[in-house]
N, C-alpha and C positions, 0 to 999 in steps of 0.2 A: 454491251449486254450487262443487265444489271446482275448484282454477285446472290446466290442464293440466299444469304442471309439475311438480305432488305426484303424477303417475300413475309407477308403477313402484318407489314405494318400499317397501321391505319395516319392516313393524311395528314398529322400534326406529328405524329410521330416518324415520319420520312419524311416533313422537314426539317424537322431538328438533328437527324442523323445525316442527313446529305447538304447543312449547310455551308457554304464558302467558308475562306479562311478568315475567320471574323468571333471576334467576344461575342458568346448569346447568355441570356439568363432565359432556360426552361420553367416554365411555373407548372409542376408533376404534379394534380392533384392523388389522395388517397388512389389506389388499386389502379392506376394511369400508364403503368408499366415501365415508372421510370427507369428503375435496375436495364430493363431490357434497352430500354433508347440508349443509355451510359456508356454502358459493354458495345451496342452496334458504332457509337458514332467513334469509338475507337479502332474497332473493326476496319471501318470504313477509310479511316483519316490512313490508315496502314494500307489497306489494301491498294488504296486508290495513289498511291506515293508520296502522301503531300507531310509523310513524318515516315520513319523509321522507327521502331519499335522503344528503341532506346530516347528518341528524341520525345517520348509520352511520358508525362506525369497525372499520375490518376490520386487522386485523395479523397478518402476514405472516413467513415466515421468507428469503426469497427474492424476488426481485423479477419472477422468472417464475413464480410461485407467486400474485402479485398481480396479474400481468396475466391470469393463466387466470379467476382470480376474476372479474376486470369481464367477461371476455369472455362467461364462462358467465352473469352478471349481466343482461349487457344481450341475451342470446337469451332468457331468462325473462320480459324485463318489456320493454315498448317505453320505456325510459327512456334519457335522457344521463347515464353514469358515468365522466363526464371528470372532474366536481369531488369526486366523493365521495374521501375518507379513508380509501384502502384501498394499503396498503406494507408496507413492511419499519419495526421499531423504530425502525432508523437515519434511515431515507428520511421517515417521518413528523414524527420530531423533528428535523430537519434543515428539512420546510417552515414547523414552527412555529415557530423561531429566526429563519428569514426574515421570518415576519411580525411576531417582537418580537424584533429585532434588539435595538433600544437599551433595551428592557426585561432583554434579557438581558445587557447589556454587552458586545454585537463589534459589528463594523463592519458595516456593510448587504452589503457584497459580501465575508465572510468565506470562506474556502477550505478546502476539507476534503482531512487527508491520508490517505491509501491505509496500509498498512501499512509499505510498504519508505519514503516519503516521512518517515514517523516515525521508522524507523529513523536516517536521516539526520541528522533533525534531532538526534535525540540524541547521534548523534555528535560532530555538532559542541558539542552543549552542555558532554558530558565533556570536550574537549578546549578549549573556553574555562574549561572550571573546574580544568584538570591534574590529572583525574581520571583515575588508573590503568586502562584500559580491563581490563586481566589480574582485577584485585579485581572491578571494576563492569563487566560484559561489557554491551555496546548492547542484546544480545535478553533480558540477564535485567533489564534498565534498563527495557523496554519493557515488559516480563509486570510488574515489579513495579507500575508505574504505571497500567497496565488494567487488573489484580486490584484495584487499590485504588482506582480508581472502577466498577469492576463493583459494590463492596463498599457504594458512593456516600460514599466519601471523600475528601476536602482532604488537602491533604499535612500541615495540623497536625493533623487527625485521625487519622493515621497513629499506630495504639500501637510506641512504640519500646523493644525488648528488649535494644540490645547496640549496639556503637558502627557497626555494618554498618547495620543498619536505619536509625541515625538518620542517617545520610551517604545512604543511595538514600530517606530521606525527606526531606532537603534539596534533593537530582537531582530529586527530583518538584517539591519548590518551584519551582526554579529552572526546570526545564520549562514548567511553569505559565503564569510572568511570560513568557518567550522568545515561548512561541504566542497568549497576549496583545497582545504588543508587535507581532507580525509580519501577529495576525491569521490564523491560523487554527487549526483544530480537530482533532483524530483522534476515528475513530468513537466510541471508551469517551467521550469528551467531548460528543458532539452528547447521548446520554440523558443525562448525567449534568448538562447543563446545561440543558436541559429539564425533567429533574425537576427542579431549585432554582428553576428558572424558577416551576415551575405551586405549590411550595413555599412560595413568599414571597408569590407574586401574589394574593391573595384574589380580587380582581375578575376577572383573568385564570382562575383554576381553577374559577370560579363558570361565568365563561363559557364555556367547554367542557365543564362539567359538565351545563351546560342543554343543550347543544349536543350530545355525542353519548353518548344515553340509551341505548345498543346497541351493547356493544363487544364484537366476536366476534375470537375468537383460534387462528391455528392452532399445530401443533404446540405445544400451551404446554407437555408435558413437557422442552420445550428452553429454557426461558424461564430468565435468571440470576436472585438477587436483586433489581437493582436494576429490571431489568425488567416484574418484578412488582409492586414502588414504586410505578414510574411508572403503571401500569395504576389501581393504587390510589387515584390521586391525583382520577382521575375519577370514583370512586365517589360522586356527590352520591347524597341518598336518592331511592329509585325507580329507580335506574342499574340494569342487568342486563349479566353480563358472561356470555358465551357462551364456553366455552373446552373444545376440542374436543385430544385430545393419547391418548399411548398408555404409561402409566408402562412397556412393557414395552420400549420402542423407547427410550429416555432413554439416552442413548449419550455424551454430551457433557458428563460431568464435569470434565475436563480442561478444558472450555471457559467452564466457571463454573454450567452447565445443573443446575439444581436439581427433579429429582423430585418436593421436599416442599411443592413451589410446592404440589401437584397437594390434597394434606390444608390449605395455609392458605387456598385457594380455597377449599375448601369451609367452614372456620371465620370468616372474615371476611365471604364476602357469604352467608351462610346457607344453603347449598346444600340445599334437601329432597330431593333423588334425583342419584343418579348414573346413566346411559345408558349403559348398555355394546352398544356396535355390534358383535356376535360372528360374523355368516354374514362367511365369505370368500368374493372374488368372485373369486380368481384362481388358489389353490394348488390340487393334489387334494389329498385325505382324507388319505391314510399322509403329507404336509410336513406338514398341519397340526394331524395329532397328537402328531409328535416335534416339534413346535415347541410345543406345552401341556405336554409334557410335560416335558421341559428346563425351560421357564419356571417350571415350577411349584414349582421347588429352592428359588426365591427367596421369603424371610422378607417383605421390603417394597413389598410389592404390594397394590393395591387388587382383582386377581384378577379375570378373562376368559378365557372358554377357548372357541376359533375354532373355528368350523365350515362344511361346505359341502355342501349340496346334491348337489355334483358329484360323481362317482366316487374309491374310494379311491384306483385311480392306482397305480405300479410303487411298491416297498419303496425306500429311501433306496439308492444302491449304497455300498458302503467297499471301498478299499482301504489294504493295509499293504502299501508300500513297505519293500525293503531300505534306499535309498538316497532324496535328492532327485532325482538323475538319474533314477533308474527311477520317479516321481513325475511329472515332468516329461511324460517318454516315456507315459506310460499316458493323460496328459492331452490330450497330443497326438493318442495313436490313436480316443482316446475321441470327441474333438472331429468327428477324418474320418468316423468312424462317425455323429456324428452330421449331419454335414454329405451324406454319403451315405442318411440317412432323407428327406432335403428339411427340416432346418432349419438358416436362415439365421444365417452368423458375428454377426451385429448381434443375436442371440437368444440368445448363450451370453455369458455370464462367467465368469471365473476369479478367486473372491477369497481375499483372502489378509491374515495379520491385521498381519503389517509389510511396507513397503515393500523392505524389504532381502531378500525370498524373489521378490521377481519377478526376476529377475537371472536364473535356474537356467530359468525359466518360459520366459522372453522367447529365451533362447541357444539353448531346444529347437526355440520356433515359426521361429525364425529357419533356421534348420537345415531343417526341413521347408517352408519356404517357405510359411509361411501367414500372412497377413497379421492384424497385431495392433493394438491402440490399447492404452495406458495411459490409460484414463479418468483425468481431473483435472491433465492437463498444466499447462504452462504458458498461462497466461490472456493475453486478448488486450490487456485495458489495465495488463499487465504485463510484455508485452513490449518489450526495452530501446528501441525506436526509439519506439514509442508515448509512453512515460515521455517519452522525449527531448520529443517536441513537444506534451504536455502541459505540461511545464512553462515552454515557451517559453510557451504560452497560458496560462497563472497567472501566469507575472512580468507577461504583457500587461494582464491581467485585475486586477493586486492589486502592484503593485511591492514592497512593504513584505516579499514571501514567502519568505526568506532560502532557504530547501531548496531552491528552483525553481530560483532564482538560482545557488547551489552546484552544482547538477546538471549547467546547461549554460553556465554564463560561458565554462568553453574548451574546448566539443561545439560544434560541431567546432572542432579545435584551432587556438585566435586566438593562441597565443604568451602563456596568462597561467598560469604555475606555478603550485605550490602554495606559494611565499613570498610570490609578490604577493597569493593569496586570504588569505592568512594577515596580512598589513599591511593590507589592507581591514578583516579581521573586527577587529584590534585599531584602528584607526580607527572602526569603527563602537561597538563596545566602549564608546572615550574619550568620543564623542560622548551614547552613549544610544540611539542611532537605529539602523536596518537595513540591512543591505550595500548598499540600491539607496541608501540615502540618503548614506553614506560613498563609495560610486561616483560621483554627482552631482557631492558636494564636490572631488571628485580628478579628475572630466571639466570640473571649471569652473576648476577652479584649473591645467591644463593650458593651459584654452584661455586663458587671459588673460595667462599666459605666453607663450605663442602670440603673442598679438597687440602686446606689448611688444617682442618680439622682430622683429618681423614676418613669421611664418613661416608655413607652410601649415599649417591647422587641417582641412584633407581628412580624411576617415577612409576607411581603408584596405577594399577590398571582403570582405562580411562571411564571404565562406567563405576567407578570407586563411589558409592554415595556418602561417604563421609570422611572425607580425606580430612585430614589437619590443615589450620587455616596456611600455618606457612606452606605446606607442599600446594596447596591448592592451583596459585597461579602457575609457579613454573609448571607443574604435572598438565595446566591445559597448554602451556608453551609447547612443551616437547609433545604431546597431542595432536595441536594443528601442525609443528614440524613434519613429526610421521605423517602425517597425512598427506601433506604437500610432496614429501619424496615417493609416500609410496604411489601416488596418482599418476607421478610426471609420465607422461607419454602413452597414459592409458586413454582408451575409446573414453567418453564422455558417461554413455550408462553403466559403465564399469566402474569409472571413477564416484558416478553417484552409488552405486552400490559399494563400493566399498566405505565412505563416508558414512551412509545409513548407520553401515555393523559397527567401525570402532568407534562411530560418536556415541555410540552405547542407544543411540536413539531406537532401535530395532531391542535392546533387551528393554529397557524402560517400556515403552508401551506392551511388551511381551508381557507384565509385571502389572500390567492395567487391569483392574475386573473385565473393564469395556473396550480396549486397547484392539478387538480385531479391525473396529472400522477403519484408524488408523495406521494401523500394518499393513490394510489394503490400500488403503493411500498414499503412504511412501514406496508400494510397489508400481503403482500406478506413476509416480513420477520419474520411475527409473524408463517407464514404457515411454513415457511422455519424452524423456531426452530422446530414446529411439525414434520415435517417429519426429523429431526435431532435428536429425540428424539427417535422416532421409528427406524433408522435404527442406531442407537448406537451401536455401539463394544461391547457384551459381557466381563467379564475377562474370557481369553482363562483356559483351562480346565488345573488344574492340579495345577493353581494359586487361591491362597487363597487372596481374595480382599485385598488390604491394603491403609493407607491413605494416598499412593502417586496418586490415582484415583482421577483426579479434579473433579468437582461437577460439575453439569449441564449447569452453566454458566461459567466459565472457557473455559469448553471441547468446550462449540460453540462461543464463541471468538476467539478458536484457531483454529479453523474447517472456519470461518468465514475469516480469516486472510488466512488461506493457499489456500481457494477457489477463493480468491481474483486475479484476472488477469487469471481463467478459463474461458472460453465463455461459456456463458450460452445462452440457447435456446431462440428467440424473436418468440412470438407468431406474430400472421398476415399472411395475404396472402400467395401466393405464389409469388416468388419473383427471380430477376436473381442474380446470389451471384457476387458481386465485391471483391475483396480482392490482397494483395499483394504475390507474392511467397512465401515470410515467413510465410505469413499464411495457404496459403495453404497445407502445408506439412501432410502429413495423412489422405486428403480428396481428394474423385473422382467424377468425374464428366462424365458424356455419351460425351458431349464439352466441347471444352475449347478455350480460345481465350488468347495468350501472345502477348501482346500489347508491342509496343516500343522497339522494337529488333534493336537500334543504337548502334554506338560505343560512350559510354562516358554515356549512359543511363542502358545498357544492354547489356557487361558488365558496372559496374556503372567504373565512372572514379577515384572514389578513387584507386580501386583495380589496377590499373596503379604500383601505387606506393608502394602497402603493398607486404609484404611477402605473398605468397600463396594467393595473391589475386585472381587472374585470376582463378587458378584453385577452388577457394572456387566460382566462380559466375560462370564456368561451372558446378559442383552440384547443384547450384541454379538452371541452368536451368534445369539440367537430372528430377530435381525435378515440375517443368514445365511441362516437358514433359509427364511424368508417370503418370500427374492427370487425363489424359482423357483415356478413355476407348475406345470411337469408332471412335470422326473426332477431331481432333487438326487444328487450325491455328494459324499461325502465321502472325506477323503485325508491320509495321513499317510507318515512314513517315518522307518526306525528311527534310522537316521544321517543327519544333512542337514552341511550346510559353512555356519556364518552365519560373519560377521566373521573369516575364515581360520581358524576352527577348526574341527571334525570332532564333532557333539554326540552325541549316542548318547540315544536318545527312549523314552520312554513312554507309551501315548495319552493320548491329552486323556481328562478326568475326564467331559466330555462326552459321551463312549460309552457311560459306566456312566446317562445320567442319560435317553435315548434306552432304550425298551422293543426288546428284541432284534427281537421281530416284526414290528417296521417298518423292519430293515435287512437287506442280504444281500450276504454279502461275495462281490467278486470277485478273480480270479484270471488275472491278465493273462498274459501266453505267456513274458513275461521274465523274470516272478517265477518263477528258479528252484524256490525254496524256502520255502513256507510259513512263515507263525509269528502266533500268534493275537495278531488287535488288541488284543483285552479285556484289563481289568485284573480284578485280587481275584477269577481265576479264573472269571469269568464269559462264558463262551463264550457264541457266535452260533454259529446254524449258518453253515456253508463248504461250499462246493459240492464238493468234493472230500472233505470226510467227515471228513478228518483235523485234529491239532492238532499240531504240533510246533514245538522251540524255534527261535533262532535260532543259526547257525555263518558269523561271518563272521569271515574274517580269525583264523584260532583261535590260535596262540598258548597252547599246553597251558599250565598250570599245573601244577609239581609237589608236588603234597601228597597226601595221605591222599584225597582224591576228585578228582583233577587231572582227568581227562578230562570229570568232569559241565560244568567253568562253562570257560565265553569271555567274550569281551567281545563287548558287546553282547548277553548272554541277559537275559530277562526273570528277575527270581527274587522270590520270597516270605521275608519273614521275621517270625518270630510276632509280634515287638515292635514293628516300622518297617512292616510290611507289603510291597506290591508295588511293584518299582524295578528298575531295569536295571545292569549291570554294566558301568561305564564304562573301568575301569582296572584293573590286578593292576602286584604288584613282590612277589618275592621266591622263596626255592624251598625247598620239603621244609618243615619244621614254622614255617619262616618267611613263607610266601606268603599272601598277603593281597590282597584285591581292594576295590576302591571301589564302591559302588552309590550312584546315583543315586535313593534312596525320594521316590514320590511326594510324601508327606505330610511325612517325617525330612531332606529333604535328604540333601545327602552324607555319608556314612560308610565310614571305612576297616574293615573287617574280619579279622579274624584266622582264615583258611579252617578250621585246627584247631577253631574254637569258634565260627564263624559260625550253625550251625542254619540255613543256608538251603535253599530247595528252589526247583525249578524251576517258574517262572510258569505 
């Protein structure tokens, strides 16, 4: 008898949940129900005996992507899924260096940095090595160092072209040794030293290979290189790896995210069938056919094409804007409208494909008073007061941690410039050892001075804002001392509350004009230890505790670090969500609005020149497309304002690649005057019947056909094709005008001998 939880699934979806013990690659189109197939075929693999709870490894791209999983896990089966193996790449090879710390070469209580904490650190590394920050900038210092263990490279394995590469492949050395010496990690290093880990370890890789014979993956279209390495490392024979992803969703090249993962899964563990999940469970009919059909431009696909049960549903709406303004404006009236149907602000989005076009967006709602969110704000363990008493709890936790140290020695300000940190790091330097330990030396060789003398060794109270430079370090010495004695043995959000008050962190923001956001902040994090304590990982069954288990402050430093750059929920209103396509990937909407559908915006104009450009920013859009469930529009406008210049637009290539009969242009009350979206003359119909060019801003030209062209008309030309008219100079058999060709780029023409014709 089959178990209740297989009822409802539909036929692609109950065979990818009940298949044998065998490697598959699911190809989960948008709204396919992948989440649910993920969590059943685990269900399944348990219930039916063919693994033990313990014997599943589930990975994850998210870490609330990993909690939905257990949660969905344990309403399926009456089992405890505290121990099981189910996170994020980062979060898992982070618990397995804990448990082979000194197999792996760090310290049992090693600290993980966040992104901006690496920044840091690098900073200070170029600046102990008199390294030109102008030639070696910190964030290309960083990308070079995480491409090149994305890549799973050493810094001598670094191939060196030119004397730049071999100088940021000695920065990478010398990074290396620094977070060695201080003890701790950044995320590109937690995988990259667990794969060398299970690389070297014979008996280590054996044991995990016995150990978890069922490793199921999600989104693996997002998975880098080396991440697929590591997956690989577990493949002992009989292993089956379950990898469930969507090549048409694969949006993260920029991020190292490799597609062809998706073809070496299937040549490495012998994949016999591919599972294509096709019924959609969310869009109508006419989103999910201009979303096949778009998609279908692209050469490097494994090919699916989404369908749904449901009704076709209204035509896509478009508009052409004159202007972004009137872009903005159309957005707006569209939204009342549909906030006057009864659908809720928290149901609509607005996306858009750079950051730099919300500006026009945001100035409008503002204007109309409607209340907005920028989805992907600023995160919560990223906000500076947060950073701030994190890191007083890592210097607590790990002295040796030089960036934690640098962050807050004079937060709040004890009176220690930047000469005296600067005579520290070159004493720490001479010695070999870490600021805390060049601090020790300089608080002891104070105090016995001190006592030679026979002078008061008091240290000054620790939110002192202008201590004298000499008391300055030791008074933060005996600081983090007190702190570390008075914590020992306290609950975890005790110990963060007490840190808050003597770091003086809680009087300084008290001291703030605007300091209450922040005091709700730091209170909020003392909450955040509490519910981190309560929902703590058991040791899974069958494992006898030992003392590779970090302690409670450890465990939420690194829980702290890996949460860092997750979106956390903003309480308030209800609100209309703004965000860019990257961010919206995994979220739906009832509407949706993709704003700035130009050539050179959307697609963006890098992708011109990159490999697999085009095709990675037609995913972006498929991914556009599939967020909305019942009306989509689309939106563009002939002249927008990016970076203070005035562009003059042609549509996105995207229009032509959409079948006309699934869109239908509209005509808002402010669009004076008409002018057809289409390129290479391919009209939609227009509710108004008519096509005509555009006249903005005219500016005759005099020549031999002065009054056909302006700027900003659309025109045709037999060789360059369709492009717009960005610029003119000159008069009578001199005048010549610039177009903008979609395909030619820009070209000056000679009005006399141009051959153009109107779009």
């Amino acid at each position: 008898m089959s178990p209740g939880f297989l009822s409802g699934l539909n036929e692609q979806q109950l065979e990818a949940v009940t298949l044998p013990r065998q490697s598959a690659l699911v190809l989960a189109g948008a709204g396919s129900g992948k989440t649910r197939v993920l969590t059943t075929r685990a269900a399944w693999l348990i219930h039916t005996g063919q693994l033990s709870p313990m014997g599943l490894m589930a990975v994850t791209f998210t870490n609330k992507a990993a909690k939905e999983m257990l949660t969905r896990i344990s309403a399926m089966l009456p089992i405890n899924t505290r121990g099981m193996w189910v996170g994020t790449f980062h979060g898992l090879c982070n618990r397995m260096l804990r448990a082979h710390f000194r197999e792996a070469g760090l310290p049992q209580l090693f600290q993980i940095l966040d992104t901006q904490d690496q920044l840091s650190v690098i900073k200070r590394l170029l600046k102990s090595l008199n390294a030109d920050e102008e030639r070696f900038p910190p964030r290309q210092v960083q990308w070079f160092i995480a491409g090149s263990k994305e890549e799973g490279l050493r810094a001598p394995e670094v191939d060196v072209h030119d004397e730049f590469t071999r100088r940021m492949r000695d920065i990478y050395a010398a990074y290396d040794e620094q977070c060695q010496r201080e003890g701790v990690v950044d995320f590109a290093e937690l995988l990259l030293r667990s794969y060398e880990l299970l690389s070297r370890n014979e008996a280590l890789r054996s044991h995990y290979g016995a150990r978890f014979e069922h490793i199921l993956v999600d989104e693996f279209q997002d998975t880098n290189r080396l991440q697929y390495r590591w997956l690989k490392r577990f493949a002992e024979p009989g292993n089956a790896i379950f990898a469930v992803g969507d090549d048409d969703q694969s949006i993260y090249a920029f991020r190292g995210a490799s597609a062809a993962n998706m073809q070496d899964l299937q040549r490495d563990f012998a994949v016999e069938r591919v599972i294509r999940l096709e019924q959609n469970y969310r869009s109508h009919g006419h989103i999910l056919d201009a979303a096949n059909a778009l998609i279908s431009h692209n050469r490097k696909r494994l090919g699916k094409n989404l369908w749904t049960s449901d009704a076709k549903g209204e035509p896509l709406r478009v508009l052409e804007a004159l202007t972004d303004l009137d872009e903005a404006a159309f957005i707006v009236d569209e939204v009342r409208a549909l906030r006057g149907d009864g659908v809720a602000l928290d149901e609509i989005a607005v996306l858009y494909r750079s950051n730099a076009q919300s500006r026009v967006i945001e100035h409008a709602l503002f204007k109309a008073g409607m209340p907005y969110r920028v989805y992907g704000g600023l995160r919560f363990f990223e906000r500076q007061e947060i950073k701030h008493a994190l890191a007083y709890l890592r210097l607590v936790a790990n002295p040796g941690d030089d960036g934690a140290l640098v962050r807050i020695i004079n937060f709040p300000a004890r009176g220690i410039g930047a000469r005296s940190l600067e005579q520290l790091q070159d004493a720490a330097r001479e010695r070999g050892t870490s600021l805390w330990g060049a601090a020790l030396l300089k608080s002891e060789g104070r105090r016995q001075k001190a006592e030679e003398n026979g002078g008061d060794t008091a240290s000054p109270s620790p939110i002192t804002q202008h201590a004298s430079p000499g008391k300055g370090i030791p008074s933060f010495v005996a600081l983090i001392e007190r702190m570390r004695e008075a914590t020992s043995g306290l609950p975890l959000p005790e110990t963060i509350e007490h840190i808050v008050e003597a770091s003086g962190l809680r009087a300084h923001y008290r001291a703030e004009k605007e300091g209450a956001d922040r005091l709700e902040n730091l209170s909020e994090l003392i909450n955040a230890a509490t519910i981190f304590i309560a929902e703590r990982d058991v040791q899974p069954a069958g494992e006898a505790p030992g003392t590779d288990e970090p302690d409670e402050l450890t465990a939420f430093l690194a829980h702290a670090a890996l949460e860092a750059g997750e979106h956390q929920a903003q309480a308030g209103a209800e609100a209309l969500q703004l965000m860019t396509v990257h961010s919206a990937k995994g979220l739906e909407f009832h509407s949706v609005f993709i704003s700035g559908l130009e050539e050179g915006l959307f697609p963006h104009e890098n992708s011109l020149t990159e490999a697999d450009g085009i095709e990675e920013e037609r995913r972006l859009m498929y991914v556009a497309l599939t967020r909305a469930r019942r009306r989509l529009y689309l939106s563009l406008a002939q002249s927008r304002m990016l970076h203070g210049q005035t562009r003059y637009n042609i549509a996105s290539r995207f229009f032509q690649e959409i079948p006309d009969g699934l869109m239908r242009r509209i005509s808002p009350a402010f669009h004076v005057q008409s002018s057809r979206f289409n390129v290479s003359g391919s009209a939609s119909a227009t509710e108004g019947g008519g096509v005509s060019t555009l006249n903005t801003e005219p500016g005759t030209l005099n020549a031999r056909n002065a009054g056909q062209w302006r700027v900003g008309q659309n025109v045709v030309h037999p060789t360059f094709g369709t492009g717009v008219i960005v610029n003119s100079e000159g008069r009578g058999p001199e005048a010549r005008v610039q177009v903008n060709f979609r395909s030619g780029g820009l070209k000056w023409l000679m009005l006399e001998y141009a051959r153009l014709a109107p779009a």
